[in-house]
Every structure is written in structure tokens, then in C-alpha cells.
N, C-alpha and C positions, 0 to 999 in steps of 0.2 A: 243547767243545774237541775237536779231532778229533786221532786216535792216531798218533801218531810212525810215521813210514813205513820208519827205519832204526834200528842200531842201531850203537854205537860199537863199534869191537875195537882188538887190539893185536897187530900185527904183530912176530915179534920173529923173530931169525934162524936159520934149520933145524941150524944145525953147532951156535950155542952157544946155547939159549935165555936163558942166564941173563947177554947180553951186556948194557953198559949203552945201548945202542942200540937203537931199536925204533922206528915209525911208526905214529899212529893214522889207518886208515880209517873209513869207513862203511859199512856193510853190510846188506840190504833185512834186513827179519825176517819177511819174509812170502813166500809162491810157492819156487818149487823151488831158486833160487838160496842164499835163508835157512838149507836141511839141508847143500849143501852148503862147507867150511870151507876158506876164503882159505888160496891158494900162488901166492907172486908172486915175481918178481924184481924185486929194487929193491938199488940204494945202498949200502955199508953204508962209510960213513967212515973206522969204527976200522979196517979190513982192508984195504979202500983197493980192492973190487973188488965188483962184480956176485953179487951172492947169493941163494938161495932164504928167502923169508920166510914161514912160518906164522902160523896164524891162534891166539892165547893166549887165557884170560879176560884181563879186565881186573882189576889189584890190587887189593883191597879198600878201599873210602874211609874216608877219616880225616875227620875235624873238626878 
């Protein structure tokens, strides 16, 4: 079986990290792009305007 070429992240927003809004992309996990860590403008609904998004871990999984 051959090895995942990305890895999941979670985008959430530079002003409030701890909004209830956030974006899951994809991101390489290998080559130079992989050290460095997602800042994007995107969306943000609850504000109602164009924002800087950061790159988070992702929450710990539940069962």
C-alpha cells in the first residue's frame, strides 16, 4: 500500500482561534511546502468578511 501524499489540517481564524468556524484543507507532508504552515484568506460567515486563516492541529479523536 503506498504512503498518503498529504496530510489533513485545520484552518481556523488569525483574530479569534477559538471561533466556532474553521476549514479543513489538505496539505503535502513532504518537500519544502510541508515545514512551511498554511495562511490564507478565506470566508469567515459568522463576521461576515474576508479573513486571515491559520494553520491549527487538529482536535484530538474521540470514539
Amino acid at each position: 500500500m503506498a504512503k498518503k501524499t498529504s496530510v489533513k489540517v485545520r484552518l481556523v481564524p488569525e483574530a479569534k482561534p477559538n471561533s466556532s468556524f474553521f476549514y479543513y484543507v489538505k496539505k503535502p507532508n513532504a518537500g519544502e511546502k510541508a515545514k512551511v504552515k498554511l495562511k490564507v484568506k478565506k470566508y469567515n460567515p459568522d463576521t461576515r468578511k474576508h479573513e486571515v486563516f491559520v494553520e491549527k492541529k487538529l482536535p484530538p479523536h474521540s470514539k
